[in-house]
C-alpha positions, 0 to 999 in steps of 0.5 A: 441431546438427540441432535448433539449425539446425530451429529456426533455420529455423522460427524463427517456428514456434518463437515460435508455439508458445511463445506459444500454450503460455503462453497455455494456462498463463496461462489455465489455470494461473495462473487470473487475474482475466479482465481480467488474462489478456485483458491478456497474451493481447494483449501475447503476441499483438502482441509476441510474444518481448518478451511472453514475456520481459516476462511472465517477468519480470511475470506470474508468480505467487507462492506464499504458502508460499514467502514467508512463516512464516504460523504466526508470527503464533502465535509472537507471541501474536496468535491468542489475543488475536483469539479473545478478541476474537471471542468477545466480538463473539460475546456482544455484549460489544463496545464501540461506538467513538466514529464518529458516524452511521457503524455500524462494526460489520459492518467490525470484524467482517469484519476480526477474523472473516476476516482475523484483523485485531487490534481495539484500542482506547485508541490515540493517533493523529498525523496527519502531512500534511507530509513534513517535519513527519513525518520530524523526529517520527520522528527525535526518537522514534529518537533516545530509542529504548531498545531496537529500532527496526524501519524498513520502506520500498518507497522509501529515497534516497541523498540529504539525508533517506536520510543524515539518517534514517541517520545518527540510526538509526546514533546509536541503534545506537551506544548499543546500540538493536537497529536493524533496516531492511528495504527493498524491493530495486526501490524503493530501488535507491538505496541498498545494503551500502556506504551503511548500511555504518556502520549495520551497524559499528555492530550494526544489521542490514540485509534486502532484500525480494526481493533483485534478481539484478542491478540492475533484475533480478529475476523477482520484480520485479512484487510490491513490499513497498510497505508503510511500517512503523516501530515503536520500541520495540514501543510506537511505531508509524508507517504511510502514505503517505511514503517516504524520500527528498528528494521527500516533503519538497518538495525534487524541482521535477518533483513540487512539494510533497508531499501525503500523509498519515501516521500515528503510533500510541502504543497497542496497534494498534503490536502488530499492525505490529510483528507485520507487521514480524517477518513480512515480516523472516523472510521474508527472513532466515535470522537469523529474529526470535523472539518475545521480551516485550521486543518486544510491551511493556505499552503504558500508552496514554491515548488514545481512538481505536479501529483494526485494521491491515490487510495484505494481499499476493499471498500473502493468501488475500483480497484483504482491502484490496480489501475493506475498501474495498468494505465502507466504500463499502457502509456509506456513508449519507451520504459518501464521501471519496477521496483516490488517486495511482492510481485504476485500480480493478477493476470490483467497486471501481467499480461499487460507487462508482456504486452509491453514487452512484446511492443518493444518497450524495456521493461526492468524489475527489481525484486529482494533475494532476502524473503520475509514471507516465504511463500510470498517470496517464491511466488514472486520468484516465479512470476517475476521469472516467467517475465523473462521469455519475454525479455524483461530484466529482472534483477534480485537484490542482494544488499540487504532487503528492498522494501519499495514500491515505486514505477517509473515510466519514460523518465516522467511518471512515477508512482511511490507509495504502499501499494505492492504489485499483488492481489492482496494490495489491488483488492485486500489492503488499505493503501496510498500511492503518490503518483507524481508528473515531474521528469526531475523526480523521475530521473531521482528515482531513475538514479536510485534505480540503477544505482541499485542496479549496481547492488543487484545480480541479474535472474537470467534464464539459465540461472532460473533453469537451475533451481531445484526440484524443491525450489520448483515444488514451493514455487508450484505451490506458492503460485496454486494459492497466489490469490490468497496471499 
């Protein structure tokens, strides 16, 4: 009673402490970024009891040994196809993929060496803008499943498409397809037991990643499964930028039509997602997916595009997105193209965009005059703006909401995956890129580009000069907390 009456009146005191004891473990212990740690030292300092609660709930770090089995990707086999890759590169044995003036080599070799990424070759590769478009081809592909599908979201509705994806994954698993969807548990609170209650009478099975203790609950709230994986029968392949829901078709009036971009892969690269996929399973079942033939089959593809597929996640020992990104924007000769709901880059991302703009190399941005996230928005705002005194293009997009995240350097390289151009995707979020080497792609998404171009109004300096002193003050202080967003 004597400890419960001091420290009723010492409460301050108490709140005092406390924060100066977190301080010392967010300095000391979690070892942040320094623009991270300055962030919490002034949310703990200006809110002092919300801040310890938000940094609970936020700011703590994740241990890669407790999410996933990293011996897994031995498990599937893929250890020894990259060391045969690697021995390859080695003896100069490698093939060049078709990419015009952009040498990819150095990229290929960052990816396969130190982030154990799988270089395949021979893949045929879609390229979907339209959500509507996108969902009717993998509905058709579900519906002539044979044996698995794997469907991986961050976002699942409720609403017509949710039903529709649904219920087509329940058709495949009446007729005995092995159905399995894993879903990020805060981006698709939508969606729970009772709505895939028929998916799961029907023998499919049903995880969330991260499961919340109560609704929006959930210490572990701040790191998000945001990656978007389908892979049919181990030979089919989807991954980008579109969710599940009604808003990636067009149907939501608050965003407009919805611009992004999406893959379907027929080759060897699917390997490498179904591996992602087994992986982020596991992690969350203990009825764990063991490596059978069925689920890595002979893939006879016809195509001609080469790729890797890139994750990364705060349990990675890099943040191999990040550096991916920094390595094309560091072999750009001639272009750079940029399309990002979220530009809110960490200061190794932005310099090296000023650097290639001061090197002579055309750098263009497209970001959304739409918000979906306020301060997030104005962020982007802000940073994409003070690429302009150094001559890039920025451009806003007013056709509706562009949601994709795409690079495209020198008519050859292209990245298309879930990753943002934020701290929150380098460091925070769990995601997957494909990053294809094949100028017929490239100029698709090149095309794509500037047709949106075409829907866009250019932010200029003038324009940029003129905003309000309100607009200035959320920019000030979008950009103070950036790290945390």
């Amino acid at each position: 009673m004597q400890v419960i009456q001091y420290i009723t009146e010492n409460f301050m005191t108490v709140i005092i402490v406390a924060n100066i004891l977190l301080s010392l473990i967010i300095i000391f212990r979690e070892r942040k970024q320094t623009a991270q740690t300055w962030a919490w030292l002034l949310v703990l300092l200006f809110i002092p009891v919300l801040g310890f609660v938000l940094y609970i709930f936020l700011g703590r770090g994740i241990s890669k040994d407790k999410v996933f089995d990293l011996k897994m990707q031995e498990k599937v086999g893929k250890n020894v196809e990259i060391e045969a890759e690697k021995a390859a590169i080695s003896r100069g044995l490698f093939p060049h993929p078709k990419t015009g003036q952009a040498d990819p080599r150095q990229l290929i070799y960052m990816l396969t060496f130190h982030e154990n990424s799988l270089y395949t070759m021979g893949n045929q590769i879609h390229l979907f803008t339209d959500g509507r478009k996108k969902f009717d081809a993998l509905i058709a592909d579900i519906n002539q499943a044979r044996n698995h599908i794997h469907l991986q979201y961050y976002i699942y509705r409720s609403d017509e498409l949710g039903q529709e994806v649904r219920e087509a994954l329940i058709t495949a698993a009446k007729r005995g397809v092995q159905v399995r969807v894993l879903l990020d548990a805060w981006g698709s609170t939508a969606v729970n037991e009772k709505f895939f209650a028929g998916l799961k009478a029907a023998g499919g099975e049903l995880a969330f990643f991260f499961p919340l203790f109560v609704p929006y609950i959930n210490p572990r709230i701040n790191y998000r499964n945001h990656r978007k994986i389908v892979v049919i029968d181990g030979k089919i392949g989807y991954t980008g930028g579109f969710n599940v829901g009604n808003e990636y078709l067009g149907l939501v009036k608050k965003f407009g039509y919805w611009r992004d971009n999406h893959l379907r892969i027929y080759g060897d690269a699917v390997y490498s997602l179904q591996n992602r996929f087994i992986m982020d399973w596991n992690s969350q079942n203990t009825k764990e997916i063991q490596y059978e033939q069925h689920l890595f089959p002979e893939i006879e593809a016809a195509g001609t595009k080469a790729a890797q597929i890139v994750t990364s996640g705060p349990d990675s020992e890099h943040e191999q997105i990040k550096m991916t990104y920094l390595k094309m924007i560091s072999l750009a000769k001639e272009e750079i193209l940029i399309q990002t709901p979220y530009y809110i880059p960490d200061e190794s991302i932005h310099e090296a965009l000023k650097l290639a703009l001061l090197s002579g190399v055309s750098v263009r941005l497209q970001i959304p005059n739409k918000p979906d996230h306020m301060l997030v928005y104005w962020a982007t705002y802000s940073f994409s703006a003070e690429l302009l005194d150094y001559g890039a293009i920025v451009e806003t997009y007013e056709n509706g909401f562009i949601h994709a995240k795409t690079m495209i350097i020198d008519r050859g390289i292209a990245s298309v995956g879930s990753a943002n151009i934020d701290v929150r995707s380098f460091q925070l979020d769990f995601e997957v890129n494909a990053v294809i080497y094949d100028e017929d792609l490239a100029e698709e998404l090149r095309a794509a580009f500037f047709a949106d171009s075409q829907l866009s109004k250019e932010l200029t300096k003038e324009i940029y000069e003129q905003r309000s002193l309100l607009i200035k003050f959320k920019e000030g202080l979008a950009r103070l907390i950036s790290p945390l967003l």
